[in-house]
C-alpha positions as semicolon CSV with decimal commas, in nm:
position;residue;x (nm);y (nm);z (nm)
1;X;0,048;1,698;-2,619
2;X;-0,137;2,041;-2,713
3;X;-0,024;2,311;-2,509
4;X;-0,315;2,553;-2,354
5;X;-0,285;2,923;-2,279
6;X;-0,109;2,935;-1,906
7;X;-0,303;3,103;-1,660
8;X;-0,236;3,291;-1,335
9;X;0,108;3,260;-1,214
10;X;0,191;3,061;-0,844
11;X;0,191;3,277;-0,565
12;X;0,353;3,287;-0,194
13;X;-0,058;3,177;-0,123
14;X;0,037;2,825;-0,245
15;X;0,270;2,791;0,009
16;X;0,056;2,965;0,268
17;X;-0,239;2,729;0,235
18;X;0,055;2,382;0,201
19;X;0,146;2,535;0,557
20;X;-0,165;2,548;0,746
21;X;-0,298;2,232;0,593
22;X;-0,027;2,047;0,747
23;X;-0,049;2,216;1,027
24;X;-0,392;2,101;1,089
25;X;-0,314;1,748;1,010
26;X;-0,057;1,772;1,260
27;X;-0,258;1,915;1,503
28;X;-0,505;1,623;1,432
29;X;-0,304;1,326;1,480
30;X;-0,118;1,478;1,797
31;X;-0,467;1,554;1,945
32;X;-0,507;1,151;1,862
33;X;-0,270;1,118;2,180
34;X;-0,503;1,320;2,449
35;X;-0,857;1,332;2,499
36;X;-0,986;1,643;2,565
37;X;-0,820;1,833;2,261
38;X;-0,901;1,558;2,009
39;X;-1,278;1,704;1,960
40;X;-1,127;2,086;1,888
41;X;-0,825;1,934;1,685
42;X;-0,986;1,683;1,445
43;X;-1,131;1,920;1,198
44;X;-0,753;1,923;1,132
45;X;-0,782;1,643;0,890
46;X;-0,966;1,811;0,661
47;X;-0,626;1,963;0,578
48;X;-0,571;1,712;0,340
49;X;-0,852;1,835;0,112
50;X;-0,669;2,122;0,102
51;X;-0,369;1,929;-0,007
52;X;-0,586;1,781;-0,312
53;X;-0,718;2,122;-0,383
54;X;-0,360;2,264;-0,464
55;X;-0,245;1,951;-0,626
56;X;-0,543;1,974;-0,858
57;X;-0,453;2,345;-0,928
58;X;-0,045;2,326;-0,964
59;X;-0,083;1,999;-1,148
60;X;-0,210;2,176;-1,446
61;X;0,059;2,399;-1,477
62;X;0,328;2,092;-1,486
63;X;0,128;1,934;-1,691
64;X;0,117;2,269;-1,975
65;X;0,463;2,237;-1,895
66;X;0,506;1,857;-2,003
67;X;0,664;1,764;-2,307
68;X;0,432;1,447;-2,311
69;X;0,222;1,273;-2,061
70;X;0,500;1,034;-1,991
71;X;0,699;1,344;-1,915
72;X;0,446;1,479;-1,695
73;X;0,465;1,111;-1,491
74;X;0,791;1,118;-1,463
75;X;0,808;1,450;-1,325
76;X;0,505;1,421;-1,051
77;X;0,718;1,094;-0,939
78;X;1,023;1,232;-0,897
79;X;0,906;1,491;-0,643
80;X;0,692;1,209;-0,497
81;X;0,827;0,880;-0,457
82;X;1,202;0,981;-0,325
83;X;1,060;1,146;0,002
84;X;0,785;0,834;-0,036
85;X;1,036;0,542;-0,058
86;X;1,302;0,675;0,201
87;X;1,065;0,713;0,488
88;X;0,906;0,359;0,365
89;X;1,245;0,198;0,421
90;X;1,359;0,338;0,709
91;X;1,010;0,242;0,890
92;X;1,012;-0,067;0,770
93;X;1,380;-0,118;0,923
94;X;1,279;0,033;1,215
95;X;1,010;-0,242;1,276
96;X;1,236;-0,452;1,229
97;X;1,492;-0,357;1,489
98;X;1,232;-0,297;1,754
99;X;1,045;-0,604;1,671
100;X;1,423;-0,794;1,729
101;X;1,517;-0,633;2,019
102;X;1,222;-0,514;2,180
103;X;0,966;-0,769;2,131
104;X;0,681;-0,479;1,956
105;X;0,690;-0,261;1,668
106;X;0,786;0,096;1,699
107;X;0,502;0,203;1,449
108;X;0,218;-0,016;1,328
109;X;0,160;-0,407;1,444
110;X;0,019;-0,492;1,144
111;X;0,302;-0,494;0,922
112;X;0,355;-0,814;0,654
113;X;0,566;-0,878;0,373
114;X;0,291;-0,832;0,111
115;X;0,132;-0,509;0,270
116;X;0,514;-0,335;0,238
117;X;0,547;-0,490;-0,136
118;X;0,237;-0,356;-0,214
119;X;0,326;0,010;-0,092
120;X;0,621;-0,020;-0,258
121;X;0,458;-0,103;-0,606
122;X;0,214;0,218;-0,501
123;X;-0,054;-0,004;-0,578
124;X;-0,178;0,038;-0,163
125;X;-0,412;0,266;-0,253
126;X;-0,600;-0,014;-0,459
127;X;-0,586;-0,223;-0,183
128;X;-0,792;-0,165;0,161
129;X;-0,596;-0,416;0,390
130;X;-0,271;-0,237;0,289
131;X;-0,393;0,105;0,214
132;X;-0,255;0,294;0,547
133;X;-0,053;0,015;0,754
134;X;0,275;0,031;0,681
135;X;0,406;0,369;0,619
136;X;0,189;0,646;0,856
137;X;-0,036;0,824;0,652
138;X;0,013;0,627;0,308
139;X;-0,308;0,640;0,193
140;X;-0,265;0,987;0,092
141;X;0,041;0,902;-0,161
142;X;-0,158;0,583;-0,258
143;X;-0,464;0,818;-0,372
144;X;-0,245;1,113;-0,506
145;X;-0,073;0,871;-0,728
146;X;-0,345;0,713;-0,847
147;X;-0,469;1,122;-0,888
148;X;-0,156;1,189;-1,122
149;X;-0,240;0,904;-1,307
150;X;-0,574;1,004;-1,426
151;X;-0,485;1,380;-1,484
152;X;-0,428;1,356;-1,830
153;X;-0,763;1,170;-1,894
154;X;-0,926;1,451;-1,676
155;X;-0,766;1,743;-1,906
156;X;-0,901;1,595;-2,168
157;X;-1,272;1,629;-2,038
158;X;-1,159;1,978;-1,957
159;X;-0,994;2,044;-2,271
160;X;-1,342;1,910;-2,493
161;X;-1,570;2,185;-2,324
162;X;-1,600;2,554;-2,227
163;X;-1,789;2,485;-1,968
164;X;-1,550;2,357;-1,653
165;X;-1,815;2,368;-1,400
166;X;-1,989;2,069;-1,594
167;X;-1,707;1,857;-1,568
168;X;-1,628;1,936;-1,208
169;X;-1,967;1,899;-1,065
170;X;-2,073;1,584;-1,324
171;X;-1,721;1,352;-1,261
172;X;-1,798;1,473;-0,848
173;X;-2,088;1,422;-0,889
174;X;-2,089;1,065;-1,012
175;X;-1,790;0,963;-0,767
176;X;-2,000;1,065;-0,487
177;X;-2,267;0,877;-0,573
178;X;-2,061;0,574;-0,640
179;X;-1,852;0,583;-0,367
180;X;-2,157;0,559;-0,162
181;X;-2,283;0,257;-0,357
182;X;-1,942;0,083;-0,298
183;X;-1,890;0,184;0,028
184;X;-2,275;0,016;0,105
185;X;-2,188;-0,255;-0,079
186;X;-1,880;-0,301;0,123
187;X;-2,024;-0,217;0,508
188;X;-2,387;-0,229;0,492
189;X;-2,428;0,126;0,527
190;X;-2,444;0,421;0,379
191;X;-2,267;0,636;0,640
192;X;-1,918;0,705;0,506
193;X;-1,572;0,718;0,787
194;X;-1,305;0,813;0,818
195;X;-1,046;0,558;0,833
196;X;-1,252;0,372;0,618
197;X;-1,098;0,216;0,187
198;X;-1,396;0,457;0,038
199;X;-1,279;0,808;0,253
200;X;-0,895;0,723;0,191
201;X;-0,934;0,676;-0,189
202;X;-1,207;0,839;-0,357
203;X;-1,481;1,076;-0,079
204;X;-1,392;1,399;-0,208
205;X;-1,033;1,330;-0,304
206;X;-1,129;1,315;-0,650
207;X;-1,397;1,609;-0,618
208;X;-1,116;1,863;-0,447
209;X;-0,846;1,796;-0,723
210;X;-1,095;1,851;-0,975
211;X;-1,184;2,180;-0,780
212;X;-0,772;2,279;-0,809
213;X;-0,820;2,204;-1,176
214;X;-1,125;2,427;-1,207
215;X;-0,951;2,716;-1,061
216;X;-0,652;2,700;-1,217
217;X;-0,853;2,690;-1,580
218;X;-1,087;2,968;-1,506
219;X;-0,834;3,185;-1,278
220;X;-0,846;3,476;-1,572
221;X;-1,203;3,516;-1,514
222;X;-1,225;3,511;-1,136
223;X;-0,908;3,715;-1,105
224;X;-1,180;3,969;-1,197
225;X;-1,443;3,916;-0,936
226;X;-1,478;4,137;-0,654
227;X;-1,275;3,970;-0,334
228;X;-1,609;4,034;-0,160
229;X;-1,737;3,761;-0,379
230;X;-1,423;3,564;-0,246
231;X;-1,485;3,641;0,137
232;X;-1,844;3,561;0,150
233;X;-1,760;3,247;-0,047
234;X;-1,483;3,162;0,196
235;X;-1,669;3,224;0,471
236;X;-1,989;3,012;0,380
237;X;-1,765;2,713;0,233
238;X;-1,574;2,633;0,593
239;X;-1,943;2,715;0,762
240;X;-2,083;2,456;0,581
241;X;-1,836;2,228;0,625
242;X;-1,791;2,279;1,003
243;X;-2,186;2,280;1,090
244;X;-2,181;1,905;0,889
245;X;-1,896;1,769;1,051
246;X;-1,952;1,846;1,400
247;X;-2,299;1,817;1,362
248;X;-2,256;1,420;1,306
249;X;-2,419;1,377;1,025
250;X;-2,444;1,061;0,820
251;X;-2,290;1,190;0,513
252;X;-2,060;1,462;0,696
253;X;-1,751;1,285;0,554
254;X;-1,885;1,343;0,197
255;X;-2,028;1,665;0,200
256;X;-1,761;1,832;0,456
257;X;-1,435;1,760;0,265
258;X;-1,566;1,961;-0,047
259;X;-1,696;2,229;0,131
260;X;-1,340;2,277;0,281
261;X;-1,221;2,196;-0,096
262;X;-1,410;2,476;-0,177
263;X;-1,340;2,712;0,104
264;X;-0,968;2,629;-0,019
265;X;-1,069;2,745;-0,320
266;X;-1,174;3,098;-0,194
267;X;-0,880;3,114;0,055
268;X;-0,651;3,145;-0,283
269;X;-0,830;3,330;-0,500
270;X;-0,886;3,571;-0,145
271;X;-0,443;3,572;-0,137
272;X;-0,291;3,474;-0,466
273;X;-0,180;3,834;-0,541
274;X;-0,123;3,970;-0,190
275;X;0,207;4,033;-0,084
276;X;0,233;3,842;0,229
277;X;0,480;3,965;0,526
278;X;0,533;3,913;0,868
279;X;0,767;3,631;1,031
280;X;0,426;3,394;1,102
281;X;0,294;3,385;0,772
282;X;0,722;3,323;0,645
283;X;0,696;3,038;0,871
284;X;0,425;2,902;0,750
285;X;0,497;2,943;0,399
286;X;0,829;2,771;0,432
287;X;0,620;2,459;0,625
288;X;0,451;2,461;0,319
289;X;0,742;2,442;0,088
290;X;0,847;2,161;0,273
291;X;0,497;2,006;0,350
292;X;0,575;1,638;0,253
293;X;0,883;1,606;0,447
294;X;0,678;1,712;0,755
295;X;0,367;1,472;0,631
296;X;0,623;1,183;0,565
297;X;0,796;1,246;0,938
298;X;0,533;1,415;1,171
299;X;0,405;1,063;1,298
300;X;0,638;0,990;1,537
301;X;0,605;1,327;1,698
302;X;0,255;1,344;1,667
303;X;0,192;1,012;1,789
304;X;0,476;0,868;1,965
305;X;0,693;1,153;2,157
306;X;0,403;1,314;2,282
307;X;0,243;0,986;2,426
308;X;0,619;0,956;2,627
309;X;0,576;1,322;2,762
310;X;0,208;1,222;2,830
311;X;0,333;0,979;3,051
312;X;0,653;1,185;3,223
313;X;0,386;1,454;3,269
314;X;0,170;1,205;3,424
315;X;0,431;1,072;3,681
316;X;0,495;1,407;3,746
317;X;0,115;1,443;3,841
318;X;0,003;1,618;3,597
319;X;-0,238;1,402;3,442
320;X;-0,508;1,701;3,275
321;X;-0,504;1,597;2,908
322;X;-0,582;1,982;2,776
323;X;-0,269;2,112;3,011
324;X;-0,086;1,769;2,841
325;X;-0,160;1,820;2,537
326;X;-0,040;2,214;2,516
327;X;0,288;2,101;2,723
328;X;0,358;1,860;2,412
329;X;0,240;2,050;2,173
330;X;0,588;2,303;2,117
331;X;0,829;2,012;2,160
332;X;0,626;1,817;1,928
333;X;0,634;2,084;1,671
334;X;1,010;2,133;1,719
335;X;1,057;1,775;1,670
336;X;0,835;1,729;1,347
337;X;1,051;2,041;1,167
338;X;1,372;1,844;1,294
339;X;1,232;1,529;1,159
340;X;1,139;1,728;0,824
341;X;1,483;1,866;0,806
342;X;1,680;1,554;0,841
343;X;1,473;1,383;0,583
344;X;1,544;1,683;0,329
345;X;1,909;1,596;0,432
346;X;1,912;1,264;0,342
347;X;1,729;1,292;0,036
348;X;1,936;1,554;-0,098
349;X;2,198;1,280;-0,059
350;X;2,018;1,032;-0,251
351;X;1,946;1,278;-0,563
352;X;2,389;1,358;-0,572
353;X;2,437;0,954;-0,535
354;X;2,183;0,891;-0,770
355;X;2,233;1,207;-0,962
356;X;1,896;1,313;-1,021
C-alpha cells in the first residue's frame, strides 16, 4: 500500500461532534415516544450524517496507518463488529425469552431466522427486508460496513487526482442521481424517506463519508483559511439543510443530509485546534468517545423506558406529551449512559477471554 503524507492531527473536536451527533439521534428516537416533541426533535437524525462525516475523515488516517488493505479491514472490524455482535445476541435472546414467557417481543415483531443470519453475515445492509429489523438501528453498521469496504477503492480515485473536489462532488453526484433512479424504480416515486432501503444505504451516506475524506486530504490548505470562512460556511450549511427538511420538500432527504454533512464539515474545521474546557463540552466529548456503545444500547431507553414512564405519568394524570416527554427525558439519558457502560463492561470481557 503507498503511504501518503499525514495530515492534520485528531483533535478533542472529533469527539465533540461523535457527542452531539448521538445526542441528537437520541433525542430523535425518544421524541418517537411523544407527540408534541417529535416535530422539534427529529432533525436529530441527521446526526448520523455527522457520524459518516467523521468516519470518512478518521478513516483515512487508519487507513495511512494500514500495513495493507486487509490490515486496514481487519482493524475497522475489530472496533466494529464486537460492540455489533454482543448487542445482536443479547437482543436476539431477549426476544426470545419474552416471546416464551410473555407471549410478544421485547424489541421488534418482525424478527426471523434468516433476517438475524443475515445481520450476522453483515450482509443486512444489502438486503431491504432485513436491513433495520433485528438489531435497533442496524442499518447504520450494515451501510458503514459496506463504507469500509469500498474505502480503499475510493483512495484510489483520490490518490489519481489533485483535484478532491472532483471526486467528491462526481461519485455524490452520480449516487444521488442513482439512488433516485432505484429508489423510483423501487416505489414509484421519486420522493426519497426516511425509513426507506435507498435513505438507509446510499442518500447521502456515501456523499458525507466522501466529504470526511475530502477534509481530511485537503486539511493543510483549509487549516489556512480565515475561520470567518468556516462560520459563514457553518452557518449557511445547517440553514440549508433545516429550511429543506422542515420545509417538506420532495427531495429534503437528499439534499438535507449533505448540507448537515457539510455543516459537519465547517463545525471541525471551526474547533479542530481549540482547546475545549468546561465540564459540558467534557461530557460530551466522552459521549463521543463512547458513541457506539450508546448507539448500540440507547433503544431501549429511547423507546421502551420512556413509553413505561409515559404511561405512570399518565395514570398519575399527567397526560401533556411536551411535560412527558421532558419528565423522561433525564432518566432516559441516565439510563442510555448506564446501558453504554455495561456494554463497555462486557465487551472488555470478551477482548481478555478472547484476547484481542
Amino acid at each position: 500500500m503507498k503511504e501518503s503524507v499525514p495530515v492534520g492531527k485528531r483533535s478533542s473536536a472529533i469527539d465533540l461532534i461523535r457527542g452531539i451527533a448521538i445526542w441528537m439521534v437520541f433525542l430523535n428516537h425518544l421524541g418517537q415516544a411523544f407527540d408534541v416533541p417529535f416535530e422539534i426533535t427529529r432533525f436529530g437524525q441527521m446526526g448520523c450524517q455527522m457520524f459518516f462525516v467523521v468516519s470518512g475523515f478518521t478513516c483515512c488516517y487508519s487507513f495511512n496507518k494500514s500495513k495493507s488493505t486487509m490490515d486496514f479491514y481487519r482493524k475497522r472490524m475489530k472496533s466494529l463488529l464486537p460492540g455489533f455482535y454482543t448487542v445482536l445476541t443479547l437482543v436476539v435472546l431477549a426476544n426470545v425469552v419474552c416471546v416464551r414467557f410473555f407471549g410478544r417481543f421485547l424489541v421488534l415483531d418482525n424478527i426471523g431466522v434468516v433476517s438475524v443470519l443475515c445481520n450476522a453475515l453483515l450482509v443486512h445492509g444489502l438486503l431491504p427486508f432485513c436491513n433495520n429489523n433485528v438489531f435497533p438501528g442496524g442499518w447504520f453498521v450494515g451501510t458503514i460496513v459496506i463504507l469500509y469496504l469500498l474505502h480503499p477503492i475510493m483512495e484510489s480515485l483520490y490518490r489519481k487526482t489533485e483535484k478532491h473536489w472532483l471526486v467528491t462532488l462526481g461519485v455524490t453526484s452520480t449516487m444521488l442521481v442513482a439512488t433516485e433512479c432505484v429508489n423510483y424504480l423501487m416505489s414509484g416515486t421519486w420522493v426519497v424517506t426516511n425509513n426507506s432501503f435507498v435513505y438507509f444505504l446510499f442518500t447521502n451516506q456515501i456523499g458525507c463519508y466522501l466529504l470526511g475524506m475530502h477534509m481530511n486530504k485537503q486539511m493543510q490548505r483549509y487549516k489556512n483559511l480565515n475561520k470567518g470562512v468556516f462560520l459563514v460556511g457553518f452557518v449557511a450549511s445547517l440553514g440549508l439543510a433545516l429550511w429543506m427538511f422542515y420545509g417538506g420538500f420532495a427531495l429534503s432527504f437528499v439534499v438535507a443530509p449533505f448540507m448537515v454533512g457539510l455543516a459537519t464539515c465547517f463545525m471541525y474545521l471551526l474547533l479542530h485546534d481549540v482547546d475545549i474546557k468546561g465540564k459540558l463540552a467534557a461530557g460530551i466529548c466522552h459521549s463521543g468517545k463512547d458513541s457506539f456503545n450508546i448507539y448500540a444500547t440507547h433503544w431501549y431507553a429511547a423507546w421502551k423506558f420512556s413509553r413505561t414512564g409515559m404511561r405512570l405519568l399518565g395514570r398519575m394524570g399527567i397526560d401533556n406529551m411536551g411535560v412527558c416527554f421532558f419528565a423522561m427525558l433525564v432518566p432516559c439519558v441516565i439510563l442510555a449512559l448506564i446501558s453504554a457502560w455495561l456494554l463497555n463492561v462486557v465487551m472488555e470481557r470478551e477482548r481478555k477471554l478472547l484476547r484481542i
